[in-house]
C-alpha positions as CSV (number, residue, x, y, z in Angstrom):
1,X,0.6,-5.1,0.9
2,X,-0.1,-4.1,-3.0
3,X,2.6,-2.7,-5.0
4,X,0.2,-0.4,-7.8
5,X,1.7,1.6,-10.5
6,X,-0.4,4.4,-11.5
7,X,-0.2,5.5,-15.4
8,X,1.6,8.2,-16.2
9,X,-0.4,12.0,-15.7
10,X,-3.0,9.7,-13.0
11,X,-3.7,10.5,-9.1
12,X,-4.8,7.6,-7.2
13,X,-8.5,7.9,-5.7
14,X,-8.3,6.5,-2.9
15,X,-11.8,6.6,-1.6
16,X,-12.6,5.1,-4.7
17,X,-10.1,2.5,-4.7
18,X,-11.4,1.5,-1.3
19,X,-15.0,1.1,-2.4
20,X,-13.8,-1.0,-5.9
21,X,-12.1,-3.2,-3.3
22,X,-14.9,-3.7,-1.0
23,X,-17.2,-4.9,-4.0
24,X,-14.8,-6.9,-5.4
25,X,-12.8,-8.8,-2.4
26,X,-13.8,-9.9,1.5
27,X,-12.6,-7.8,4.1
28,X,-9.8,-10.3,5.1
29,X,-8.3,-10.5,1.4
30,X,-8.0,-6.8,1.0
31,X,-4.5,-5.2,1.4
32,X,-4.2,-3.0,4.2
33,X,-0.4,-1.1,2.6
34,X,0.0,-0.3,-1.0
35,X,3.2,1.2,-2.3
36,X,3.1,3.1,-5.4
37,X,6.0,2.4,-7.4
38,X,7.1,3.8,-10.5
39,X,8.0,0.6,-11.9
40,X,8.2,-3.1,-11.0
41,X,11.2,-4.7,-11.4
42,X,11.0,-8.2,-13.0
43,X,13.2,-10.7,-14.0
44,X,14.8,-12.0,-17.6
45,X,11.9,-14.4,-17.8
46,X,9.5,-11.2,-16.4
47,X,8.9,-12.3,-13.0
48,X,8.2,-9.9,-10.3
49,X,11.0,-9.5,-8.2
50,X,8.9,-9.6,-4.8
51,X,11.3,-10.3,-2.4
52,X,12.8,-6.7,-2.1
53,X,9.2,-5.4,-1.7
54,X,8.8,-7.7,0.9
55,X,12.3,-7.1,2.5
56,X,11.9,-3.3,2.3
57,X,8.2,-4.2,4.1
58,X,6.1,-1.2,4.9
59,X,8.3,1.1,7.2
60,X,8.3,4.8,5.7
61,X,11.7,4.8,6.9
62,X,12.9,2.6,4.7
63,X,10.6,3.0,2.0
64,X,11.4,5.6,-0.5
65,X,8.2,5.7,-2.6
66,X,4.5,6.8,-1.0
67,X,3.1,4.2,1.4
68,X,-0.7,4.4,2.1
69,X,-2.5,2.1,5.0
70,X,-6.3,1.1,4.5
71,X,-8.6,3.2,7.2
72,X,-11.7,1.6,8.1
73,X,-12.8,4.8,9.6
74,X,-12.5,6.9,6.7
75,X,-13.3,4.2,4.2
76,X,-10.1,5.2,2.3
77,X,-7.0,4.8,1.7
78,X,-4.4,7.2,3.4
79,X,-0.6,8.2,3.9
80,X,1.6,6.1,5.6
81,X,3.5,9.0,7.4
82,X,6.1,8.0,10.3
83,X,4.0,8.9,13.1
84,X,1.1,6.5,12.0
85,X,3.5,4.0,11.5
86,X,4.7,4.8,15.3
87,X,1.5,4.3,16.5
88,X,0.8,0.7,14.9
89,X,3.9,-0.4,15.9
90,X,3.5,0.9,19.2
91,X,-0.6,-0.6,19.3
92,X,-2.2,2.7,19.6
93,X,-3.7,2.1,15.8
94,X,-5.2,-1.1,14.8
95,X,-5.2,-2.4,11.2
């Protein structure tokens, strides 16, 4: 997972994100979540504080910010809604 915050007034292209990805990493190093945030939280000494991102995982249930899961089949990006995360829990959609 990829925590990404957009600048302010700018829509993520996800399609386009997707193809900047594929140029620039192998298929195994690419994320399959992101979670736009509107800020990351960091520490005195401006550390990211990762380990409520990765506590909070990538359940849209307990995720209050837009969650997006890499589809191969669309070469994009898309949402994360709770029925697509039912069905990758549940094996029916494969990463």
């Amino acid at each position: 997972m990829a925590a990404l915050v957009l600048r302010p007034g700018r829509s993520l292209d996800a399609a386009g994100l997707y193809r900047h990805l594929e140029r620039l990493l192998a298929p195994y190093a690419r994320p399959r979540f992101l979670r736009l945030r509107e800020h990351l939280e960091v520490t005195e000494t401006f550390k990211l504080l990762k380990l409520r991102l990765a506590r909070d995982g990538c359940d849209p249930a307990r995720v209050p910010e837009p969650l997006l899961v890499l589809d191969e089949s669309v070469r994009a990006f898309v949402p994360l809604d709770p029925e697509r995360w039912q069905r990758l829990c549940d094996g029916r959609l494969r990463l």
